[in-house]
C-alpha positions as CSV (number, residue, x, y, z in Angstrom):
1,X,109.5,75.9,125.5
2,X,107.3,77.8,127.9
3,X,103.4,78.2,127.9
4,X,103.0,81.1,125.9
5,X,106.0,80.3,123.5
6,X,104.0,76.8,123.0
7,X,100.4,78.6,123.1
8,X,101.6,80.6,119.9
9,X,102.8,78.0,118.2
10,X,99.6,76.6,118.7
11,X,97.6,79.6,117.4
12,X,99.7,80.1,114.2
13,X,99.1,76.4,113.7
14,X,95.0,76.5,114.0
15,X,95.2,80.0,111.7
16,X,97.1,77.8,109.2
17,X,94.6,74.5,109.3
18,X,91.5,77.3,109.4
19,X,92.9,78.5,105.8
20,X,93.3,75.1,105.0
21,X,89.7,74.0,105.7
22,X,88.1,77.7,104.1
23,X,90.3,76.3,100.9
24,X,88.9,72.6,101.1
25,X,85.4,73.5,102.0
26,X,85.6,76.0,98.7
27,X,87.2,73.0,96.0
28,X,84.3,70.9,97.5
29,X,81.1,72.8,96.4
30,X,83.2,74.1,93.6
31,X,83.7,70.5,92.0
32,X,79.9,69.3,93.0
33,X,78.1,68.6,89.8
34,X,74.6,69.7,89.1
35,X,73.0,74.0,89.5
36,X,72.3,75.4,93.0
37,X,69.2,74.2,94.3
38,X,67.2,77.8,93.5
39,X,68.6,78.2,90.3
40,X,67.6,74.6,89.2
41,X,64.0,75.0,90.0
42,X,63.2,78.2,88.8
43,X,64.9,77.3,85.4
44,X,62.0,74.9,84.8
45,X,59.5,77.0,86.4
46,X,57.7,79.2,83.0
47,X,56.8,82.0,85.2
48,X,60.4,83.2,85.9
49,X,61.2,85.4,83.1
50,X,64.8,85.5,82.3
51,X,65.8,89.1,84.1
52,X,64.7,87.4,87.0
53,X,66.7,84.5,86.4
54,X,69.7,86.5,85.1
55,X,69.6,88.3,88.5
56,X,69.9,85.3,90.4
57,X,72.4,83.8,88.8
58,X,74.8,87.5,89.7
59,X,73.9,87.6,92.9
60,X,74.7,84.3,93.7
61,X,78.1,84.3,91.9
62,X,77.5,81.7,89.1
63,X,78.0,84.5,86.4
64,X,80.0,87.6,86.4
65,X,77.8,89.1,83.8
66,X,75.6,88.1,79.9
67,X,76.6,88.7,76.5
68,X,74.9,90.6,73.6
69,X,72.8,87.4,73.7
70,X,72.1,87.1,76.9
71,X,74.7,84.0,77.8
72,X,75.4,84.2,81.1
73,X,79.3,84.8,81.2
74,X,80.9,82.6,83.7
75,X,82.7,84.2,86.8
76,X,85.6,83.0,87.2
77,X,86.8,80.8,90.2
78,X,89.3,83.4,91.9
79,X,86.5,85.7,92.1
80,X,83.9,83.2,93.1
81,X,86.7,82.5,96.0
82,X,87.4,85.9,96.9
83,X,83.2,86.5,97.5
84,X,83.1,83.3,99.7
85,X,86.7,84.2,101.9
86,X,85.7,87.5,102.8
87,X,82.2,86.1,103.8
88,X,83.7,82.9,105.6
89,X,86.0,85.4,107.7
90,X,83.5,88.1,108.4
91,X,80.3,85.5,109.5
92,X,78.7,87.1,106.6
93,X,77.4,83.7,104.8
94,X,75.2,85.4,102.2
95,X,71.6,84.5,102.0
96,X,69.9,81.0,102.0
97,X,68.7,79.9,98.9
98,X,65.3,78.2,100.3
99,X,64.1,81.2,102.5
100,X,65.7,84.0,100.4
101,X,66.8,85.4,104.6
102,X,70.2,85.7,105.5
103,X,72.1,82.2,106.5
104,X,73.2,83.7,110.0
105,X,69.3,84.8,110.4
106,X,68.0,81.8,109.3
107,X,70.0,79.7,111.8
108,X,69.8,82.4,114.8
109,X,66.2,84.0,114.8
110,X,64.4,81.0,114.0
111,X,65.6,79.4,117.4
112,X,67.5,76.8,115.1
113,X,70.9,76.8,117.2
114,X,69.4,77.4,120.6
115,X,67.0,74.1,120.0
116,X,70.7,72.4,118.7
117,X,72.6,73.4,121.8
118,X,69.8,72.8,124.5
119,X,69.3,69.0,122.6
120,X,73.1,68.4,121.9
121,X,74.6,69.7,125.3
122,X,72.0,68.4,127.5
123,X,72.9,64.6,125.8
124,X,76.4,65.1,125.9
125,X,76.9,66.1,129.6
126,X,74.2,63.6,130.5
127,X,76.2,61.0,128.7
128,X,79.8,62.1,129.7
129,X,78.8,62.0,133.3
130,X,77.1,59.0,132.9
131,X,80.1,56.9,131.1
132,X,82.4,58.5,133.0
133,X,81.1,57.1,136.5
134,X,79.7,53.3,135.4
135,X,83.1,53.4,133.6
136,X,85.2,54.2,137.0
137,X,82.9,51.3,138.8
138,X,83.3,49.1,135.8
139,X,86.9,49.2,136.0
140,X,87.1,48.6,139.6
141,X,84.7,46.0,139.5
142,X,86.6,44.3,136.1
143,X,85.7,40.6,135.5
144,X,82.2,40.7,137.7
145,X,78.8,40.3,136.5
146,X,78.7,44.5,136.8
147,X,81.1,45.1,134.5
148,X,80.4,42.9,132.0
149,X,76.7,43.8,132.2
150,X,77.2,47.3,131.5
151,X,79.8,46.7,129.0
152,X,77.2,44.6,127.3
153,X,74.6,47.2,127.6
154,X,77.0,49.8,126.1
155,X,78.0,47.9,123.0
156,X,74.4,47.4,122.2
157,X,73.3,51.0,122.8
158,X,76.1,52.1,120.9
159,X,75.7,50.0,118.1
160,X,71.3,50.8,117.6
161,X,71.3,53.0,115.0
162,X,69.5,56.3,116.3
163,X,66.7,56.1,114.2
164,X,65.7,52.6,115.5
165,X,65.9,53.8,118.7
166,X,63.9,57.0,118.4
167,X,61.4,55.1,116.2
168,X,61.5,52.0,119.3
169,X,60.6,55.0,122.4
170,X,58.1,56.7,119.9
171,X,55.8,53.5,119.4
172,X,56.0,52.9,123.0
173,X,56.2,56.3,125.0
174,X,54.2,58.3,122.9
175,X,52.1,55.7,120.6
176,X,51.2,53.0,123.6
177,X,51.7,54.9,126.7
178,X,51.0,58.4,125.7
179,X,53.3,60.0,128.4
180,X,55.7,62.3,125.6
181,X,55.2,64.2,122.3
182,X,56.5,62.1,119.2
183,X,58.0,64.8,117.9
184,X,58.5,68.9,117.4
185,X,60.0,71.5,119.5
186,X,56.5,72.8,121.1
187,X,53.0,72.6,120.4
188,X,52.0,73.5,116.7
189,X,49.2,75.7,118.7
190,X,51.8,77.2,121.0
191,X,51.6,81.1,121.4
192,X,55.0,82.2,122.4
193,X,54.9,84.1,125.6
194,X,51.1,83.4,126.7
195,X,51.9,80.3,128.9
196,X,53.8,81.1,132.4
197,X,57.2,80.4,132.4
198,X,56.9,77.0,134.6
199,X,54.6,76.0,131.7
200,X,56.9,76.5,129.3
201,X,59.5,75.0,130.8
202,X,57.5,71.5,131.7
203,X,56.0,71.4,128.0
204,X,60.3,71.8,126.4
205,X,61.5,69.1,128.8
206,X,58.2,67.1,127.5
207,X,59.4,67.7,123.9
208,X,63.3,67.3,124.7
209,X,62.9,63.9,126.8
210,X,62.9,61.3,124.0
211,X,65.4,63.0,121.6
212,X,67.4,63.4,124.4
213,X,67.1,60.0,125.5
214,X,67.9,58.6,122.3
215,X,71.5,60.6,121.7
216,X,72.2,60.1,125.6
217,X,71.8,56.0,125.6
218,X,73.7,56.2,121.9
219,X,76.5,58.6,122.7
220,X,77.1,57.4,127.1
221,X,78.7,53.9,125.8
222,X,81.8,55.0,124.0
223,X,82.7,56.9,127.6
224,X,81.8,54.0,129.4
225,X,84.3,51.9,127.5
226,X,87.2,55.0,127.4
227,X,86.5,55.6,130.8
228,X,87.0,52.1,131.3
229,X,90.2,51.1,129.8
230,X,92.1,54.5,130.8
231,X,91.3,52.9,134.5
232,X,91.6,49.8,134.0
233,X,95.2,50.9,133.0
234,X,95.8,53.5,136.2
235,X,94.3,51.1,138.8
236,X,97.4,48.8,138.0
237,X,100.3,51.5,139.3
238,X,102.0,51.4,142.3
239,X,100.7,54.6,144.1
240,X,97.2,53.2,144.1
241,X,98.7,50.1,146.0
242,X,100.5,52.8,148.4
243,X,97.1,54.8,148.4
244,X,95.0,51.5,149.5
245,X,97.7,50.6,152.0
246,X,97.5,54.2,153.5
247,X,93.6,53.4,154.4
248,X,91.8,55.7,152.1
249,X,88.4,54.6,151.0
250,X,87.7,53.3,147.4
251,X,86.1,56.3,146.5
252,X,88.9,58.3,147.0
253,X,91.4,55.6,145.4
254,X,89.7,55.7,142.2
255,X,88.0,59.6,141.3
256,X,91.3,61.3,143.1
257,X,94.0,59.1,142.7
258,X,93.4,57.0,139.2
259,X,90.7,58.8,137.5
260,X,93.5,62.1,137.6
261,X,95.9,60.4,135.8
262,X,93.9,58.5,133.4
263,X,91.7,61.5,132.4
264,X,93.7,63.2,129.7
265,X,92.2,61.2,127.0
266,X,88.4,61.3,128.3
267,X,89.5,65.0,128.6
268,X,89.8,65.0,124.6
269,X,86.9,62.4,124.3
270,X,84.9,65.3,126.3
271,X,86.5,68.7,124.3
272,X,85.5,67.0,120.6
273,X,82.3,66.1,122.1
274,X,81.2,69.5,122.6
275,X,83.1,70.7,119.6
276,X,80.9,68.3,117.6
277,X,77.7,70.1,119.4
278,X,76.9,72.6,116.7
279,X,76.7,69.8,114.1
280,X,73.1,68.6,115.3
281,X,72.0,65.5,115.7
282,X,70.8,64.8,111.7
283,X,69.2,61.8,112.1
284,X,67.9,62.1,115.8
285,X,66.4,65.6,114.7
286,X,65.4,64.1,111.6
287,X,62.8,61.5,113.3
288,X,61.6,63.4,116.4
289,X,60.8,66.8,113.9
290,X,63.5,68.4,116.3
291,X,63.9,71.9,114.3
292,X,67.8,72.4,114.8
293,X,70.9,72.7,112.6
294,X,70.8,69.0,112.0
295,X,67.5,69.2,110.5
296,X,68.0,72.2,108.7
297,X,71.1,70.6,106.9
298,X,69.6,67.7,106.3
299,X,66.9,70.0,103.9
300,X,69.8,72.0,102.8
301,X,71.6,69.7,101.4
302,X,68.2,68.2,99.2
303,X,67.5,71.5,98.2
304,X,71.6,71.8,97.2
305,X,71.5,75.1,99.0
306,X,75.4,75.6,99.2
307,X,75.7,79.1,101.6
308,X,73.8,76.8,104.0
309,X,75.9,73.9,103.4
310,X,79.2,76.3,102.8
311,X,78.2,77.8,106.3
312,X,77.5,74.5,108.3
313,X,80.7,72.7,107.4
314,X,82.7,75.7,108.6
315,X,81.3,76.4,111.7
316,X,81.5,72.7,112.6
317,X,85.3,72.8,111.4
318,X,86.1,75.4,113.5
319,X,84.4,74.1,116.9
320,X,86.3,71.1,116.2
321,X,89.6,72.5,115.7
322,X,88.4,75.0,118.8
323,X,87.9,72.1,120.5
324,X,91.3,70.6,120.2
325,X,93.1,73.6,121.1
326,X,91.1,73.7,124.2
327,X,92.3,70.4,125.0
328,X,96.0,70.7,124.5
329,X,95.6,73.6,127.0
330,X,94.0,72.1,129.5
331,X,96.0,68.9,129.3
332,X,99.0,71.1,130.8
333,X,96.1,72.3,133.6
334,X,95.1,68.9,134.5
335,X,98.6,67.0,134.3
336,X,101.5,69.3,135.9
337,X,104.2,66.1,134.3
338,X,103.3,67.8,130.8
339,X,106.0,69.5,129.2
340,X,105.2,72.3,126.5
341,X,108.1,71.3,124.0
């Protein structure tokens, strides 16, 4: 089977699992208990009268229209399904039951998914380069006091939970020391735009250091330890005895020779780690006031608003199943031995 054969296999698989996750993501709100967060509170609130209710209730699908008696009449589920493909397909999400704005506004304008991927990807590339290289040295250095430090140090880090951690650098960088902001994006009495640019810049990396410190030292281990064992694994063939006895340095031995061939599974480590970034960091944004999609799904889902929810969980299952595609191409890339079959 050749590349392109193989890539559209591989495309008319991910269609396939993309219908299958639209139809599981549906059944899942569908068969939640309990009234859409909006709807629940302005049912107990006196001052909605019932038109207003009534027009809520059509608009955001739970009934396809009222009775001489003014029972709402429920819509059934294939149309209820119909509304939500067509908006899953198109981006169109609908509007967010907290703000009232639309769920692709809501997570666009407000600077909600640029304050995700600046906290998300700078961790993650800090962390994967990180791992990757203490988990190269680690391996060549198995069995001595560097590698089983940093082993150590990895299982601990990885094993904090995040909000210990953040809580741990905010008591001491920002409550004893003083040198970082516990928490926010920018300066509640920021004025977008007035500060220079070099300003700006200093006062976001200010703001981005602890959050970012936190998911780095949480998320680095697991590479460290992949990184470690794929190596350890490589450094035991034969052509890295026949590269040694050539004379090439250890550098060279171990990033061109062994890390090559033991990179195809930090290579899917590294393509689920960035299809995870849109997720946000709940917790991490959660503590530091870090106003991303983490944070704003956290209050979606106490405030049961479903088109958020719907939304979230579909954009996260397609960067992940984006993610894996990416992988299985790049494998071929990377490794030349990889047959397409």
């Amino acid at each position: 089977m050749g590349f392109r054969t193989y890539l559209i296999k591989r495309l008319i698989n991910t269609v396939i699992l993309l219908l299958f996750v639209i139809v599981l993501n549906f059944a899942i709100f569908e068969l939640l208990p309990g009234t859409q967060g909006s709807i629940a509170n302005l049912i107990q609130n006196p001052r909605v009268s019932d038109v207003q209710l009534h027009h809520l209730e059509i608009v955001y699908g739970i009934c396809s229209g009222f009775d001489s008696a003014g029972k709402c009449i429920p819509a059934s589920v294939w149309d209820k399904f119909s509304v939500y493909f067509v908006r899953m397909i198109t981006f169109n999400f609908g509007d967010s039951q907290q703000t009232g704005h639309s769920v692709v506004s809501d997570m666009i304008t407000t600077g909600r998914l640029a304050n995700t991927l600046l906290l998300l990807g700078v961790s993650t590339v800090v962390a994967l380069v990180i791992g990757i290289f203490l988990g190269v040295f680690a391996a060549a250095k198995r069995g001595r006091i560097f590698d089983s430090g940093w082993v150590t140090v990895s299982l601990t880090t990885t094993a904090l939970p995040t909000f210990f951690m953040g809580l741990i650098f905010i008591l001491v960088f920002t409550q004893w020391l003083g040198w970082f902001p516990g928490g926010g994006v920018t300066p509640s009495d920021w004025i977008r735009g007035v500060p220079p640019l070099s300003t700006q810049i200093l006062v976001r990396l200010q703001y981005l250091f602890l959050p970012a410190l936190t998911l780095t030292l949480f998320f680095y281990g697991g590479n460290l330890l992949l990184t470690r064992a794929t190596m350890g694994e490589a450094l035991t063939e034969d052509y890295i005895t026949t590269a040694r006895a050539k004379g090439l340095s250890e550098r060279t031995v171990l990033f061109k020779h062994a890390l090559k061939n033991a990179s195809l599974p930090i290579v899917t480590n590294a393509a689920l780690s960035f299809g995870f970034l849109l997720t946000g960091a709940i917790i991490t944004e959660t503590v530091f006031n870090w106003d991303g999609l983490g944070l704003w799904l956290f209050k979606a889902i106490g405030w049961k608003d479903f088109p958020v929810m719907q939304a979230m969980f579909f954009i996260i299952a397609l960067c992940v199943i984006a993610a894996n595609l990416a992988s299985d191409i790049i494998y071929g890339m990377i490794d030349p031995r990889i047959k397409y079959e």
